[in-house]
PDB file of N, CA, C and O in Angstrom:
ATOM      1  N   UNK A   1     192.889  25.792  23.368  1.00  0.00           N
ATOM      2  CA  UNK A   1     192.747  25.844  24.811  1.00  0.00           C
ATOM      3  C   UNK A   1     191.270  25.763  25.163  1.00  0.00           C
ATOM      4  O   UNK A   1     190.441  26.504  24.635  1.00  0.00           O
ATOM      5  N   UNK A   2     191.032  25.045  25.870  1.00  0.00           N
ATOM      6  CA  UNK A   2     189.753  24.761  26.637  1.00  0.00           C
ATOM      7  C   UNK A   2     189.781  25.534  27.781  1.00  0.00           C
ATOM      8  O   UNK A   2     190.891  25.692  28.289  1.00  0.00           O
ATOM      9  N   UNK A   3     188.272  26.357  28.616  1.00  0.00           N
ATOM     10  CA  UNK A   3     188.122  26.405  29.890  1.00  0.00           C
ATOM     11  C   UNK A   3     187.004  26.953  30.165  1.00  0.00           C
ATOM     12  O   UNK A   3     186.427  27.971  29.783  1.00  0.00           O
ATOM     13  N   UNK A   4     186.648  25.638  31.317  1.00  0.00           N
ATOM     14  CA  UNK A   4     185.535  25.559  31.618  1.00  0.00           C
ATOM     15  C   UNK A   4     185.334  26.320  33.587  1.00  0.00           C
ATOM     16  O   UNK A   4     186.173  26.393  34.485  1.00  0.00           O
ATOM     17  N   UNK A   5     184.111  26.669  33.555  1.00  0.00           N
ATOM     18  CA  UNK A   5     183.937  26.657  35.244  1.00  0.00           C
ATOM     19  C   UNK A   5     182.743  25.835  35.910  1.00  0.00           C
ATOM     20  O   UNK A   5     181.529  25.822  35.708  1.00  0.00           O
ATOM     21  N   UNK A   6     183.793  24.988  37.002  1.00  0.00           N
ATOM     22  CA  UNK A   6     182.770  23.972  37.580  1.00  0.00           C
ATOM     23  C   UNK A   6     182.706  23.535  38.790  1.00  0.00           C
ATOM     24  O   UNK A   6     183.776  23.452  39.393  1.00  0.00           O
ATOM     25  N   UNK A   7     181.648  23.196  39.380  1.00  0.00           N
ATOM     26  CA  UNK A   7     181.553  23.581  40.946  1.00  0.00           C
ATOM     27  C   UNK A   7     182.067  21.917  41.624  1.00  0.00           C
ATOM     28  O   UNK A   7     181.727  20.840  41.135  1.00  0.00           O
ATOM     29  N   UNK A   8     182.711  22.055  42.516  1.00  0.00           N
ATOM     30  CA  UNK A   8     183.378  20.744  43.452  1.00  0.00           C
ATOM     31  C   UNK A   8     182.050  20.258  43.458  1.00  0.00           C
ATOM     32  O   UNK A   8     181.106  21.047  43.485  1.00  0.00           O
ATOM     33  N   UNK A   9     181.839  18.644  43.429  1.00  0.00           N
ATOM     34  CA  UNK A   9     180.170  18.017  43.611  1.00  0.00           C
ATOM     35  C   UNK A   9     180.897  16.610  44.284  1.00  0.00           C
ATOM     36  O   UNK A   9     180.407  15.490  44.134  1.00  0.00           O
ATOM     37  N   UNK A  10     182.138  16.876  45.041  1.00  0.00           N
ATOM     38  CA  UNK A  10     182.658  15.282  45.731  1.00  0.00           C
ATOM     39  C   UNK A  10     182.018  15.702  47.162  1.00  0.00           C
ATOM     40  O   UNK A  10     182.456  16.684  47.760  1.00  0.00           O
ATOM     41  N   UNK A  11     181.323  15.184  47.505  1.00  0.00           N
ATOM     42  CA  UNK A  11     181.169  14.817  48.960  1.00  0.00           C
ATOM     43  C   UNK A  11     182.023  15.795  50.176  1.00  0.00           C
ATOM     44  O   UNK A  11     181.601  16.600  51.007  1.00  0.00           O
ATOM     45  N   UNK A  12     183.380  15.317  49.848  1.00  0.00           N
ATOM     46  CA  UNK A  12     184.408  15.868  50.705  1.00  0.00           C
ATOM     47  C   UNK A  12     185.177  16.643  50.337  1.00  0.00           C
ATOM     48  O   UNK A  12     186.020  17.015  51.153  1.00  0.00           O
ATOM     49  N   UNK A  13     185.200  17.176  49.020  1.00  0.00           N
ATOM     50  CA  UNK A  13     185.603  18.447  48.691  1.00  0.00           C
ATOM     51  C   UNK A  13     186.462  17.710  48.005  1.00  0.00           C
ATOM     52  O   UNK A  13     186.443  16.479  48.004  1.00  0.00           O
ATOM     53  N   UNK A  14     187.753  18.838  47.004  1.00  0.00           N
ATOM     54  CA  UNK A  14     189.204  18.010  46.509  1.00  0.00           C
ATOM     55  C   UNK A  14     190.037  17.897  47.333  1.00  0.00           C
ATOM     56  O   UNK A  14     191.044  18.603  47.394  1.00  0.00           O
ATOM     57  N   UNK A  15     189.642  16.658  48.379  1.00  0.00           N
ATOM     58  CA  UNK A  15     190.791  16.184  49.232  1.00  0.00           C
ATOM     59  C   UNK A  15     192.068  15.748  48.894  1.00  0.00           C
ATOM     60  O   UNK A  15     192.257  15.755  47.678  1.00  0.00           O
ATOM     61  N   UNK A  16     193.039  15.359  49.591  1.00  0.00           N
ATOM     62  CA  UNK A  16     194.127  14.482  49.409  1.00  0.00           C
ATOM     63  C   UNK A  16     193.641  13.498  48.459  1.00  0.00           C
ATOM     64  O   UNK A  16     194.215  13.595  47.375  1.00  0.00           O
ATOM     65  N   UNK A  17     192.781  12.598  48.517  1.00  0.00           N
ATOM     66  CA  UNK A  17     192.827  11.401  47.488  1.00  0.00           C
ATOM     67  C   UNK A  17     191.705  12.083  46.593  1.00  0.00           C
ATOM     68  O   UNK A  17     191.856  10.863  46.541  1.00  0.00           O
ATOM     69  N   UNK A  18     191.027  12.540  46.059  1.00  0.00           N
ATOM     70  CA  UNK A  18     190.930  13.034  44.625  1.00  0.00           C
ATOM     71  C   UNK A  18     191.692  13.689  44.392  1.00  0.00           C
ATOM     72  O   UNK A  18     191.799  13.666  43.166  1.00  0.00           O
ATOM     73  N   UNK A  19     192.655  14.599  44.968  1.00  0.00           N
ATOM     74  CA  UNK A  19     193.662  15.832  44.413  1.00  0.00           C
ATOM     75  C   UNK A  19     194.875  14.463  43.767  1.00  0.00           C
ATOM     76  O   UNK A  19     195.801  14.625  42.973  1.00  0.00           O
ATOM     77  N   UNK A  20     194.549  13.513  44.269  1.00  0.00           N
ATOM     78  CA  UNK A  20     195.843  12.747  43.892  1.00  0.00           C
ATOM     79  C   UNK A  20     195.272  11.607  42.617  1.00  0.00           C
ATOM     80  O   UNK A  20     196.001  10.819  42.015  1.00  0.00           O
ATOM     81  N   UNK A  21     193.876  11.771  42.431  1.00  0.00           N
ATOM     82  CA  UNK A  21     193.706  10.908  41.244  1.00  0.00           C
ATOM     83  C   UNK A  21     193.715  11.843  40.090  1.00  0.00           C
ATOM     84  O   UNK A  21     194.030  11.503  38.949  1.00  0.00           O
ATOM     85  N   UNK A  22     193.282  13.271  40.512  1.00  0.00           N
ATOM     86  CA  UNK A  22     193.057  14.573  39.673  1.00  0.00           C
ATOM     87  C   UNK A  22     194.769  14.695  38.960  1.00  0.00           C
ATOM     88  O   UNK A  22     194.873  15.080  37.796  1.00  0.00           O
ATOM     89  N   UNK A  23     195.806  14.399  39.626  1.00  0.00           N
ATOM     90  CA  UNK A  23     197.057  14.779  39.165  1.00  0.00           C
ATOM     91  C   UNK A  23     197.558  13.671  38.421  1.00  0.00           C
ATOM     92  O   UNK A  23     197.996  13.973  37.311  1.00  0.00           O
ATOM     93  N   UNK A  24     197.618  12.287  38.787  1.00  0.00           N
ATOM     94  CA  UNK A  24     197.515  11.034  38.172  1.00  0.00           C
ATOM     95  C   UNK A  24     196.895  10.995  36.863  1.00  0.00           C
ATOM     96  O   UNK A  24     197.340  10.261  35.981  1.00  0.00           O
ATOM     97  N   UNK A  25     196.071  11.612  36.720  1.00  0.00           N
ATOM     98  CA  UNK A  25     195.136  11.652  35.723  1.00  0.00           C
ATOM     99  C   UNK A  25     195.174  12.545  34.511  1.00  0.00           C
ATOM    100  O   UNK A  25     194.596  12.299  33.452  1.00  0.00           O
ATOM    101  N   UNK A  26     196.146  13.945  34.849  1.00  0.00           N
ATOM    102  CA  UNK A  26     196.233  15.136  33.772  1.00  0.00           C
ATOM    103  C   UNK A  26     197.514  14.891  33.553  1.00  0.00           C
ATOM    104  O   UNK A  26     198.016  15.356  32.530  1.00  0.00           O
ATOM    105  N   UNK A  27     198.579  13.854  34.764  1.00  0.00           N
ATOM    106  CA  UNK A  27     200.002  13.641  33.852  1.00  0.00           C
ATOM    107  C   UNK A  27     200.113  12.499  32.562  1.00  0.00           C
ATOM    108  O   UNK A  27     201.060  12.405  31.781  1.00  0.00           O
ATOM    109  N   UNK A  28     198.654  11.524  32.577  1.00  0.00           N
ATOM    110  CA  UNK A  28     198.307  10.996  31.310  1.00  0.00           C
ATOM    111  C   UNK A  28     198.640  11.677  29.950  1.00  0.00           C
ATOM    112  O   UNK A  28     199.078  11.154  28.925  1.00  0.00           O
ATOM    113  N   UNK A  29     198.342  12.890  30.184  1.00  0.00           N
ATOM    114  CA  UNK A  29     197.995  13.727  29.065  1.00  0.00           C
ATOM    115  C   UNK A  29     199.306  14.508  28.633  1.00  0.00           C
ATOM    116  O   UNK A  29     200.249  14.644  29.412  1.00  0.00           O
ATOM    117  N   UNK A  30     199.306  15.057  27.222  1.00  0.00           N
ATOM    118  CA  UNK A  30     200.651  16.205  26.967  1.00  0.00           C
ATOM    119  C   UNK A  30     199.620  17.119  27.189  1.00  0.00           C
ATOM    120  O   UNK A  30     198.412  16.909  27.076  1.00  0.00           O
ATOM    121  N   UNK A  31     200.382  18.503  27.624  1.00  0.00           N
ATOM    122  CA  UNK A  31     199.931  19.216  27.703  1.00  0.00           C
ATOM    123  C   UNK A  31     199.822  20.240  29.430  1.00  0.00           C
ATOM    124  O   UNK A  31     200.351  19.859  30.474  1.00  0.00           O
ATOM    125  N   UNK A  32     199.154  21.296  29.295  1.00  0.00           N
ATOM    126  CA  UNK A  32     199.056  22.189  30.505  1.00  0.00           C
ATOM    127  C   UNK A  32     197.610  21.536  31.084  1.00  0.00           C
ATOM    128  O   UNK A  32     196.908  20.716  30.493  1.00  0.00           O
ATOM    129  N   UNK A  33     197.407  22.039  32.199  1.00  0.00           N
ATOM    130  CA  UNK A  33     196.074  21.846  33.342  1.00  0.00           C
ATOM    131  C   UNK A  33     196.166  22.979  34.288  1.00  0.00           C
ATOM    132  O   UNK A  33     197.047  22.984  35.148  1.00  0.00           O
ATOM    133  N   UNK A  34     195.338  23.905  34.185  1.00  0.00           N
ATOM    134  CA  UNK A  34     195.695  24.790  35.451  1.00  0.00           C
ATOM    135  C   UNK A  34     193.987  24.929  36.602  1.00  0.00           C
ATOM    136  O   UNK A  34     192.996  25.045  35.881  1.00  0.00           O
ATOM    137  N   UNK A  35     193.788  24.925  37.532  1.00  0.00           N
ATOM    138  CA  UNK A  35     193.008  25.316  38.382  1.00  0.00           C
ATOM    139  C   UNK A  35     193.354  26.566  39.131  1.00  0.00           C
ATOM    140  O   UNK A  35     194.432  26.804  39.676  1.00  0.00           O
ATOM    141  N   UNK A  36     192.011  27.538  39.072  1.00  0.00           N
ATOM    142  CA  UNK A  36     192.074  28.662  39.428  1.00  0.00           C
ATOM    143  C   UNK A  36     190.750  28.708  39.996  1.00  0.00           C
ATOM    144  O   UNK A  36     189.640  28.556  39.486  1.00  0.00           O
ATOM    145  N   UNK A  37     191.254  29.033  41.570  1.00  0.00           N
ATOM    146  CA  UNK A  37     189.932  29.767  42.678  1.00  0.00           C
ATOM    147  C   UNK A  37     190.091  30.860  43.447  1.00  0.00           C
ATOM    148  O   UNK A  37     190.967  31.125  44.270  1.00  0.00           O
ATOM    149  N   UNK A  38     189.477  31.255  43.214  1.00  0.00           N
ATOM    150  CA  UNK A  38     189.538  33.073  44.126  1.00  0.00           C
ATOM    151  C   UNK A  38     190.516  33.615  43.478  1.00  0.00           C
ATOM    152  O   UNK A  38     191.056  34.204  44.414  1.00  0.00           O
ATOM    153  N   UNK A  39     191.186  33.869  42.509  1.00  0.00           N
ATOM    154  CA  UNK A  39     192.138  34.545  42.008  1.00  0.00           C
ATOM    155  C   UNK A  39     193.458  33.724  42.310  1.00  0.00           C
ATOM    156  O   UNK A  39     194.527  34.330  42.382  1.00  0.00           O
ATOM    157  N   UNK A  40     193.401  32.473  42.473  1.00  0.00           N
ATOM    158  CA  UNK A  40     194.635  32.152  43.131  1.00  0.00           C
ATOM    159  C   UNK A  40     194.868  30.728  41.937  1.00  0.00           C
ATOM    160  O   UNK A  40     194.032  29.831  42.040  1.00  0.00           O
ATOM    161  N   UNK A  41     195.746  30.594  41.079  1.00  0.00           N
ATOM    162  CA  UNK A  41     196.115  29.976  40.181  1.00  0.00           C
ATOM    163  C   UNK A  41     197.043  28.865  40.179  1.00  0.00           C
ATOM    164  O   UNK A  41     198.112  29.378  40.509  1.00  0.00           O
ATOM    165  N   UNK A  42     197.269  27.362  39.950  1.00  0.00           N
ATOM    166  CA  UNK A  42     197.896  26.661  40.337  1.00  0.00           C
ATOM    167  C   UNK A  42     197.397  25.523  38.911  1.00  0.00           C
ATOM    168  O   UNK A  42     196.384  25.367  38.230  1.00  0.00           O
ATOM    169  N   UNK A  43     199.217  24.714  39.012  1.00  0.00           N
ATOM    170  CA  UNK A  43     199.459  23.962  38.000  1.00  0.00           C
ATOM    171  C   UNK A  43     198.617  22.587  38.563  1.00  0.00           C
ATOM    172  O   UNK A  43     198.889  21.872  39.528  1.00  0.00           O
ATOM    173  N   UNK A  44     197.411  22.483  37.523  1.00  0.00           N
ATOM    174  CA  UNK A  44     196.847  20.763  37.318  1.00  0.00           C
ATOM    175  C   UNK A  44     197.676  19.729  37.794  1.00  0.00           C
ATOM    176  O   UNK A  44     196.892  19.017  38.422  1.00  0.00           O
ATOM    177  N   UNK A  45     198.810  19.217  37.870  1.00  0.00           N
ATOM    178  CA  UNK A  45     200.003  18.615  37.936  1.00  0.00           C
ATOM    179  C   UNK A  45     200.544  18.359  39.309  1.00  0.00           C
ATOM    180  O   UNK A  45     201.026  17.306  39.727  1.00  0.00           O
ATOM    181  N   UNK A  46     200.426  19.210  39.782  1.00  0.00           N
ATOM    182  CA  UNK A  46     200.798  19.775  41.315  1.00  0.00           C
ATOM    183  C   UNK A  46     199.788  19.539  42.613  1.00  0.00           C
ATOM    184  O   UNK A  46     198.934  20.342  42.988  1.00  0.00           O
ATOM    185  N   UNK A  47     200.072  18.308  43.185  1.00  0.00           N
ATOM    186  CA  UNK A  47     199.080  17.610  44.397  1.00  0.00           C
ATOM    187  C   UNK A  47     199.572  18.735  45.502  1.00  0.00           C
ATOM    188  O   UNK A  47     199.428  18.198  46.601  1.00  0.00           O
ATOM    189  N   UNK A  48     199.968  19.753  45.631  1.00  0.00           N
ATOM    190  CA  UNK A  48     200.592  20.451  46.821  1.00  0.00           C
ATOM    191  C   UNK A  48     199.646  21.699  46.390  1.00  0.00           C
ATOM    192  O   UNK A  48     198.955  22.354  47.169  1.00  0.00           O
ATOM    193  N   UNK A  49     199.751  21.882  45.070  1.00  0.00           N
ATOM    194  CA  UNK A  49     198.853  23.346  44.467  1.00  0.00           C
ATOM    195  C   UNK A  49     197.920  22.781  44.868  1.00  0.00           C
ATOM    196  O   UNK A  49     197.624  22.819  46.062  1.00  0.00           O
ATOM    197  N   UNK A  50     197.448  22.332  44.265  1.00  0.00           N
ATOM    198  CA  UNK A  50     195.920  21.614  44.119  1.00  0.00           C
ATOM    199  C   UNK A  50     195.324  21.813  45.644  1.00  0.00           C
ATOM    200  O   UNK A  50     194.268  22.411  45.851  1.00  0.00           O
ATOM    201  N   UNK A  51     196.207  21.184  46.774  1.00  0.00           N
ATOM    202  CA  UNK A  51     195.719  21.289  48.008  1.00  0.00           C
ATOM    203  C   UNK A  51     195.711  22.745  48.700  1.00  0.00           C
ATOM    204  O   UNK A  51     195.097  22.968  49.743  1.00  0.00           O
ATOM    205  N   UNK A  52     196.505  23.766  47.959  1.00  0.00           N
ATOM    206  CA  UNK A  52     196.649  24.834  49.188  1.00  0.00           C
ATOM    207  C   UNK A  52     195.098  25.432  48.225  1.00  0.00           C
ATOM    208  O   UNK A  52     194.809  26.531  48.698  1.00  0.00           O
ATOM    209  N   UNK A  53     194.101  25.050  47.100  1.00  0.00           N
ATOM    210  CA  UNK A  53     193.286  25.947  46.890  1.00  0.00           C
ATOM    211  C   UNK A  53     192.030  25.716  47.948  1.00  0.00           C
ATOM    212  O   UNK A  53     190.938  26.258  47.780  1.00  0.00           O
ATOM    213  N   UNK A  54     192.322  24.864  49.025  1.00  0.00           N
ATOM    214  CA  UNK A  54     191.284  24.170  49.456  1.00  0.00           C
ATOM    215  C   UNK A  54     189.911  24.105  49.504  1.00  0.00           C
ATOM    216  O   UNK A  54     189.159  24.474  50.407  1.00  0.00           O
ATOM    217  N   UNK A  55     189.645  23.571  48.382  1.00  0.00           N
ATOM    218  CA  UNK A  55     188.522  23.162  47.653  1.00  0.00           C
ATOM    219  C   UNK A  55     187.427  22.499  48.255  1.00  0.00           C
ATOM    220  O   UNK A  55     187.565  21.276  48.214  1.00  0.00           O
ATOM    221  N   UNK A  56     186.147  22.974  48.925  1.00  0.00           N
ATOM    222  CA  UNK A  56     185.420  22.293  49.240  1.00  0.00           C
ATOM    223  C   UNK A  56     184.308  22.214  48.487  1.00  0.00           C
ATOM    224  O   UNK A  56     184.219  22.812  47.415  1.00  0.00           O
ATOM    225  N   UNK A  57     183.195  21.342  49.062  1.00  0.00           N
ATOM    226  CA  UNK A  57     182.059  20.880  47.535  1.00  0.00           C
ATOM    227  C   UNK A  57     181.228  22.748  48.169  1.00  0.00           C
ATOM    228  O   UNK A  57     181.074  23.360  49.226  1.00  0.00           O
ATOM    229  N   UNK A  58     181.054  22.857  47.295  1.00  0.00           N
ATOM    230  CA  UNK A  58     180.196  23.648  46.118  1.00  0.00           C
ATOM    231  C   UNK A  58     181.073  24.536  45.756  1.00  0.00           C
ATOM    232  O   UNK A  58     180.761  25.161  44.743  1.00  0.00           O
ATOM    233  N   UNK A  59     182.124  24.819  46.269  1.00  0.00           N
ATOM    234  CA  UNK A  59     183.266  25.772  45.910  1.00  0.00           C
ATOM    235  C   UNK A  59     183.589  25.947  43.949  1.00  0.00           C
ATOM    236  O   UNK A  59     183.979  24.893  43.447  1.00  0.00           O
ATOM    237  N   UNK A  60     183.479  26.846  43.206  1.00  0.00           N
ATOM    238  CA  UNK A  60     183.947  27.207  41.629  1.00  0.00           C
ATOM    239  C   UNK A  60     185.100  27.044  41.614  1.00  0.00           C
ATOM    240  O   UNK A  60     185.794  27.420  42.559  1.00  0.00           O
ATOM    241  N   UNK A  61     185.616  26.437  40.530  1.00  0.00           N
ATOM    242  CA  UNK A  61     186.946  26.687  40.403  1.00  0.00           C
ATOM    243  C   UNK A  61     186.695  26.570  38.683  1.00  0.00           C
ATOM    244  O   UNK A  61     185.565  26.335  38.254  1.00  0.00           O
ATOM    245  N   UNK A  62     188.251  26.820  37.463  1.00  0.00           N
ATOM    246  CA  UNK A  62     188.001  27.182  36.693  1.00  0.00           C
ATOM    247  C   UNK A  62     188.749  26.331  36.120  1.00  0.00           C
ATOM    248  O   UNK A  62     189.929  26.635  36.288  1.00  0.00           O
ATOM    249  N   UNK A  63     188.561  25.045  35.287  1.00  0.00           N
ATOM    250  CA  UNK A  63     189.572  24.269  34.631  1.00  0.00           C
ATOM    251  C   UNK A  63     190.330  24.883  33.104  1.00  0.00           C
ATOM    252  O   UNK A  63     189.877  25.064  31.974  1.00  0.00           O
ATOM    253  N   UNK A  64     191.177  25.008  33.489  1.00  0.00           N
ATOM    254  CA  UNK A  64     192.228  25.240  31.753  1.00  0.00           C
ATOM    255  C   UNK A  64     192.374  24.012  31.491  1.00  0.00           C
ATOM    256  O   UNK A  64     192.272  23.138  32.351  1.00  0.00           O
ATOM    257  N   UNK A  65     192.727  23.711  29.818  1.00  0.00           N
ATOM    258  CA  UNK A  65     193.427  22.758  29.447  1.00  0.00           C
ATOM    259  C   UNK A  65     194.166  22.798  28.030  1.00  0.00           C
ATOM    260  O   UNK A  65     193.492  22.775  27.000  1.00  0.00           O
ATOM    261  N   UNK A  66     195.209  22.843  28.001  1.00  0.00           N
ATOM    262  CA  UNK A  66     195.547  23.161  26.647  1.00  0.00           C
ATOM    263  C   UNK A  66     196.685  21.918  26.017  1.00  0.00           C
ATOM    264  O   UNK A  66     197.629  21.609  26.743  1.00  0.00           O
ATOM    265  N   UNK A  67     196.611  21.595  25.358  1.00  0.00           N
ATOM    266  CA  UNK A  67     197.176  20.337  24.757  1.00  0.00           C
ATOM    267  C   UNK A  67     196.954  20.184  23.175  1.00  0.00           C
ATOM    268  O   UNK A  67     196.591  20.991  22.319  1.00  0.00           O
ATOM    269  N   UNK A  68     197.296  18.901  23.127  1.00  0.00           N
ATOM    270  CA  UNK A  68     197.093  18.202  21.537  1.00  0.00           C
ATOM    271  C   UNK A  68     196.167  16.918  22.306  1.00  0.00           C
ATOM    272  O   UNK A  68     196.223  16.131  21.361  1.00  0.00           O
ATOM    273  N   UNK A  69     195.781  16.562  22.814  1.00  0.00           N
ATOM    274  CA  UNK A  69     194.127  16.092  23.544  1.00  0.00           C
ATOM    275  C   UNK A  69     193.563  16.562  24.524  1.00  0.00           C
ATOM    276  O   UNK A  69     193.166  16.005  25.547  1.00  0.00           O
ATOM    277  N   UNK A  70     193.527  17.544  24.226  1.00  0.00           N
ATOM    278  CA  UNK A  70     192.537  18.560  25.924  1.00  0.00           C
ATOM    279  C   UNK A  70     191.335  18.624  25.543  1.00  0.00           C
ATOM    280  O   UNK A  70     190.642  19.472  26.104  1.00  0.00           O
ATOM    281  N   UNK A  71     190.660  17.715  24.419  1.00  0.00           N
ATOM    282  CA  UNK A  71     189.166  17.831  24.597  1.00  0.00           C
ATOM    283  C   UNK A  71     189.035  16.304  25.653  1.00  0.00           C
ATOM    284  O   UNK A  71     188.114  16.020  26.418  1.00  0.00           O
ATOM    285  N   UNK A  72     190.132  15.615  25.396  1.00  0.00           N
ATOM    286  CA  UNK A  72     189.691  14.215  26.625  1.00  0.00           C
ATOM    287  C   UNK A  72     189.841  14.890  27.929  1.00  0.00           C
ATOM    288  O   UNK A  72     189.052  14.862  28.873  1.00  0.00           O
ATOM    289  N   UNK A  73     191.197  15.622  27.819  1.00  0.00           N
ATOM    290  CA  UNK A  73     191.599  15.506  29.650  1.00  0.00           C
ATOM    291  C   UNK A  73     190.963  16.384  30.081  1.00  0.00           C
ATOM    292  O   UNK A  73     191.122  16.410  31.301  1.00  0.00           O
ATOM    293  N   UNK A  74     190.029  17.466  29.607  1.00  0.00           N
ATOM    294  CA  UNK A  74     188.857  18.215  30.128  1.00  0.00           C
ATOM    295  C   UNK A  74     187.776  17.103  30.775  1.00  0.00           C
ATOM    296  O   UNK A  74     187.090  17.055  31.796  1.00  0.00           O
ATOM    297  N   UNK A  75     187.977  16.343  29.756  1.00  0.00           N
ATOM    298  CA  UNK A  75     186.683  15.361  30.261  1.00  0.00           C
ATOM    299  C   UNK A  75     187.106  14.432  31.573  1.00  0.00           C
ATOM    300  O   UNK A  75     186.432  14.261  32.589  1.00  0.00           O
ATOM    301  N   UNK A  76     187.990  14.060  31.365  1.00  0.00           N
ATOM    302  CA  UNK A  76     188.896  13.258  32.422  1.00  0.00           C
ATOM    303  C   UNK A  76     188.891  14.036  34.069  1.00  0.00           C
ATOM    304  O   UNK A  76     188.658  13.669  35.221  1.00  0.00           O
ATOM    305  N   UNK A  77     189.254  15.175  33.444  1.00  0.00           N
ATOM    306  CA  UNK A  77     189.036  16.025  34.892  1.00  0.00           C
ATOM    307  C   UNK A  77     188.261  16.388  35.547  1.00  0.00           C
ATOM    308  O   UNK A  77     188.287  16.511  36.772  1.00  0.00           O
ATOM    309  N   UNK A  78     187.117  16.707  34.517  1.00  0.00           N
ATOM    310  CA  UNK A  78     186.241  17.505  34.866  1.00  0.00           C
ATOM    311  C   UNK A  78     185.218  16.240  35.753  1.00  0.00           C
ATOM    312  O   UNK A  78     184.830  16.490  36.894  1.00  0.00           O
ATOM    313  N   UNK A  79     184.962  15.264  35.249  1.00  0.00           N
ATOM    314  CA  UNK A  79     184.577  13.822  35.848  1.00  0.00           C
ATOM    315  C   UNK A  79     184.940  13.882  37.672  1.00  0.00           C
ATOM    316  O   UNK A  79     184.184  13.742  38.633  1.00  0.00           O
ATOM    317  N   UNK A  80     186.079  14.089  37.613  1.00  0.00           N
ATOM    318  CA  UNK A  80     187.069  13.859  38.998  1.00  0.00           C
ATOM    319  C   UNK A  80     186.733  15.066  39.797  1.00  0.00           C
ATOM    320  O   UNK A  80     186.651  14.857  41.008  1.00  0.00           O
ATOM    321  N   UNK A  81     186.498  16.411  39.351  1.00  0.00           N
ATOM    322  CA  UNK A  81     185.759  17.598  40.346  1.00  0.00           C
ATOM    323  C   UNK A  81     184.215  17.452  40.798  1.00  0.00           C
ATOM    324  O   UNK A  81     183.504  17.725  41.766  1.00  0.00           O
ATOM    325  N   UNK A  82     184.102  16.738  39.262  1.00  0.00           N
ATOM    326  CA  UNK A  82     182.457  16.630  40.251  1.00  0.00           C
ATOM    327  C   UNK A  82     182.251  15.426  40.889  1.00  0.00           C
ATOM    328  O   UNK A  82     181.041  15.204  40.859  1.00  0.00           O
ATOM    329  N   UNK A  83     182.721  14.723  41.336  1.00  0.00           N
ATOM    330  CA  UNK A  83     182.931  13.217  41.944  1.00  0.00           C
ATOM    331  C   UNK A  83     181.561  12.172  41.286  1.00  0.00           C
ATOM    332  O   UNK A  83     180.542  11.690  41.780  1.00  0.00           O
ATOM    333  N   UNK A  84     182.431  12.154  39.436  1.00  0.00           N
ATOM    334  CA  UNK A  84     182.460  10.966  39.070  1.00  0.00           C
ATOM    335  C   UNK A  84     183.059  10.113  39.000  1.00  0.00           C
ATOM    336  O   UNK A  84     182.533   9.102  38.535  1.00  0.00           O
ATOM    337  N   UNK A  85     184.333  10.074  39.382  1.00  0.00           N
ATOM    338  CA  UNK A  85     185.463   9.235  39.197  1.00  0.00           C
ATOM    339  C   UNK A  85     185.900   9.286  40.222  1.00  0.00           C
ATOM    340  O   UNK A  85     186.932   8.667  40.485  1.00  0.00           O
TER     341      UNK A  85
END
C-alpha cells in the first residue's frame, strides 16, 4: 500500500472534469484508490465521492493506493491532483 499527501495545484480545484479523468484513470488499474480530506474518506472510483470532498487548489488531501501496480496509479493520480494531466 502506498500513501501519499498532496495539495490540489489545478487551477480550478478537482472539478467535475478532473474528478472524471481522476476516476477514468484509477479504473485502469486493479486495485483500491481512496481520497481522504478533513477526515472524510471516499472511494478513488467514485466521481460522486470525489465531488462531495470539494476540493479546491491548495486544499490536502491524502492519496491511498493499494494494488498489484499502485506504484503507477500513484503516479497516474497523483499527476491529475496536481494538474499535470
Amino acid at each position: 500500500m502506498m500513501k501519499e499527501k498532496i495539495t490540489i495545484l489545478n487551477e480550478n480545484g478537482l472539478h467535475a472534469l478532473p474528478a472524471s479523468r481522476f476516476v477514468k484513470t484509477a479504473e485502469k488499474f486493479k486495485g483500491d484508490v481512496t481520497l481522504i480530506k478533513d477526515g472524510v474518506e471516499v472511494s478513488g472510483k467514485s466521481i460522486m465521492g470525489i465531488l462531495t470532498l470539494a476540493c479546491e487548489k491548495g486544499s490536502t488531501v491524502v492519496l491511498t493506493c493499494n494494488g498489484v501496480d499502485e506504484k503507477n496509479m500513484m503516479k497516474a493520480l497523483k499527476r491529475i491532483l496536481e494538474g499535470q494531466d
